[in-house]
C-alpha positions in Angstrom: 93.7 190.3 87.3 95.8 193.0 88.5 93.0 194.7 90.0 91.9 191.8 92.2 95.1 191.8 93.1 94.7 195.4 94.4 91.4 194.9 95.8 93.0 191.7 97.7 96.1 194.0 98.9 93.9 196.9 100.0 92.1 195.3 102.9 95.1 193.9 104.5 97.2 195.9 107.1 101.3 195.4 107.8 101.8 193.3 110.7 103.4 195.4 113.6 105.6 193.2 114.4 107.1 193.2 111.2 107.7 196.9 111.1 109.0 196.6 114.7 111.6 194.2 113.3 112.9 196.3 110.3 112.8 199.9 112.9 115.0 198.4 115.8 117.8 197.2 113.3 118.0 200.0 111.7 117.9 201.8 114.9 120.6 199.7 116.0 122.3 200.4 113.1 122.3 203.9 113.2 123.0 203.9 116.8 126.0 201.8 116.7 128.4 203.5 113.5 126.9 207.2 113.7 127.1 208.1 117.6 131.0 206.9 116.9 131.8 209.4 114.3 129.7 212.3 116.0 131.0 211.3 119.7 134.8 210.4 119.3 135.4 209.2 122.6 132.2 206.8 123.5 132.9 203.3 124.8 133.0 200.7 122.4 131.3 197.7 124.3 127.8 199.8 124.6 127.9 200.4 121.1 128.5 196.4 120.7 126.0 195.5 123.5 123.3 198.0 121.6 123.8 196.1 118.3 123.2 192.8 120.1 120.3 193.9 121.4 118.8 195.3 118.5 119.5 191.8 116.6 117.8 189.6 118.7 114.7 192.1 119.0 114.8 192.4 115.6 115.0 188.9 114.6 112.8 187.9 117.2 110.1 189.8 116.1 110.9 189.5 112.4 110.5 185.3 112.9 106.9 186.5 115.2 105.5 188.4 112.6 106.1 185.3 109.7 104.8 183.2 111.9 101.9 186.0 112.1 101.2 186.8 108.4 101.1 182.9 107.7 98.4 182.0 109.9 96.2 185.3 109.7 95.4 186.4 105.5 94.7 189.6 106.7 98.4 190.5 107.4 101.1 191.7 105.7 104.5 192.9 105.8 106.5 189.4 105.1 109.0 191.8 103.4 109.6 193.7 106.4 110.2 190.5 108.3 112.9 189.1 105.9 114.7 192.6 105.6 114.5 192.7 109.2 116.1 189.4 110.0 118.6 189.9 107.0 119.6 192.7 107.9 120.4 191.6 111.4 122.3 188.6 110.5 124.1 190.7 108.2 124.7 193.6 110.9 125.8 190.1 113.5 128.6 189.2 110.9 129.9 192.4 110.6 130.3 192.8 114.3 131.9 189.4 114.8 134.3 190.3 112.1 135.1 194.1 113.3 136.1 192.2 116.7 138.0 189.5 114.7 139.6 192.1 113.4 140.2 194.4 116.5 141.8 191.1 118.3 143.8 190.4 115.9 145.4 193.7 115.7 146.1 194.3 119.3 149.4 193.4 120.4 148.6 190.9 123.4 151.7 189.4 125.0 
């Protein structure tokens, strides 16, 4: 059984667009929180426009590729989809709390 399996698992190649989704968020990940702590005075907004970017690439391509590997058997890479899209929603959240965060802070008259 678990050979089949194998056998089954070794003619199918990852979907591109999968791994495309899981490399830009984590791209945009690295881009946005480690240029900040090497670079101390970079603006902000790039950083934030960057991470946006990189989120709807990534989950646009993550929800391409299921679309892929569910109507072609010879695909994989469903993993790297999800993790991509995850990832991204999570990375979203975080940003829209920093900001929630940042705004509250300030002292606005």
């Amino acid at each position: 059984m678990i050979n089949k399996e194998v056998s089954e698992m070794k003619g199918k190649k990852y979907d591109k667009f999968a791994i495309t989704s899981f490399v830009f968020i984590i791209l945009g990940l690295l881009i946005s929180f480690v240029i900040p702590i090497l670079i101390f005075y970079f603006p902000v907004i790039y950083l934030s426009i960057i991470l946006i970017m990189s989120v709807l690439v990534s989950i646009t391509f993550g929800v391409i590729s299921l679309i892929r590997i569910k109507r072609n058997n010879k695909l994989k890479g469903r993993k790297f989809a999800w993790a991509g899209i995850i990832i991204s929603v999570l990375s979203l959240l975080l940003l829209i709390i920093i900001t929630i965060i940042l705004i509250s802070i300030m002292d606005l008259p």
